[in-house]
N, C-alpha and C positions, 0 to 999 in steps of 0.2 A: 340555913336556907335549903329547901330541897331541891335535890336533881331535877333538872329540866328536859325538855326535850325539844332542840332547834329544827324549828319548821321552816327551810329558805320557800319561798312562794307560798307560803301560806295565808293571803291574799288575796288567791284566785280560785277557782271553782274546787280544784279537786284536793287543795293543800287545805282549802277553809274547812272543807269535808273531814279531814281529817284530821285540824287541830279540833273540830268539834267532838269528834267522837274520844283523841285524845283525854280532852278536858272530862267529859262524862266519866269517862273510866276514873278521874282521881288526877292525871298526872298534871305534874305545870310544865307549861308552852310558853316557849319565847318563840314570835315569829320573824322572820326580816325578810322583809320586802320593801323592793325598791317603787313600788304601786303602777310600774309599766304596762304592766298586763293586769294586775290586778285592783282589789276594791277594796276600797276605805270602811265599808258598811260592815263585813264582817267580825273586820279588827275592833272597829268602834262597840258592837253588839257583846264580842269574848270579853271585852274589858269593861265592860259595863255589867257584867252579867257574872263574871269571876273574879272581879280584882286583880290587884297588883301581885298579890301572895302566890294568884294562880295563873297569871297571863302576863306575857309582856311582851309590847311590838317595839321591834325596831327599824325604823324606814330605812334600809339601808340599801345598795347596789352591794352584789358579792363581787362587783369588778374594784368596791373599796376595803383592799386589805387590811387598813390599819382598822378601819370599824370590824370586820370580822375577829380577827385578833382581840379585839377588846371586848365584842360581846364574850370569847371563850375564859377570858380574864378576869372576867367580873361576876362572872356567871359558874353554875355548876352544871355543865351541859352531860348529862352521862348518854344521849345519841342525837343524833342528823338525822334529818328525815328531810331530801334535796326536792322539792319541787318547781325549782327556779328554772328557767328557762324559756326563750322562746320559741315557738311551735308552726309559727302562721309558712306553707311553703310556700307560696308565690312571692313572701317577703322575703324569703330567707334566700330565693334565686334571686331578686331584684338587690338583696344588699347580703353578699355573703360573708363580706368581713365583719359588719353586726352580729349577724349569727354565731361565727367563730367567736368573738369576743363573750358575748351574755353567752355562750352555753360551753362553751372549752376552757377559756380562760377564766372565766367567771366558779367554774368547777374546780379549777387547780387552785384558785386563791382559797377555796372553801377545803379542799384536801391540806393546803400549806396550814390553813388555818387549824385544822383537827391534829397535825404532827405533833405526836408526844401527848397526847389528851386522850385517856380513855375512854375513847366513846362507841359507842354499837353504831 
């Protein structure tokens, strides 16, 4: 199987942008997203349009370790490409431990995840 390239938020505007341009170029994409922010349509559109050989989504939270861990397992991830997070500020002041959580913690479980894996 060939090297992949993990897209977290690749589901929302700017991560769909560029699993799309990834995929043109040749490379295969796995994306994982948790569809909190982002859209079903994309993912449905890349894998309908590339197959399995060249796309693979996985609906996951990166606040779930053990699914992270398992995509790098099963998978041959040679880079990360992080667009997970959430962005909205008047949310992020109204609920700041959400915040912390999906974009601090949610980034260390994705760093714990890549330890020992060569990836760009």
């Amino acid at each position: 199987m060939r090297q992949a390239v993990l897209v977290t938020g690749g589901a929302g505007y700017i991560g769909s942008h560029t699993v799309r341009r990834l995929l043109e170029h040749g490379r295969r994409v796995i994306v994982c997203d948790d569809l909190s922010t982002g859209h079903r349509e994309p993912v449905g559109l890349f894998s309908h349009v590339y197959g399995p050989d060249r796309f693979l989504f996985a609906e996951a939270s990166l606040l779930d370790a053990d699914a992270l861990h398992e995509l790098f397992a099963e998978h041959d991830i040679a880079g990360v490409i992080d667009f997970a997070a959430r962005s909205i500020v008047p949310e992020s002041q109204r609920e700041p431990r959400l915040y912390f959580e999906q974009n601090v913690v949610a980034f260390g479980n994705l760093l714990a995840a890549c330890d020992g894996v060569p990836v760009v």
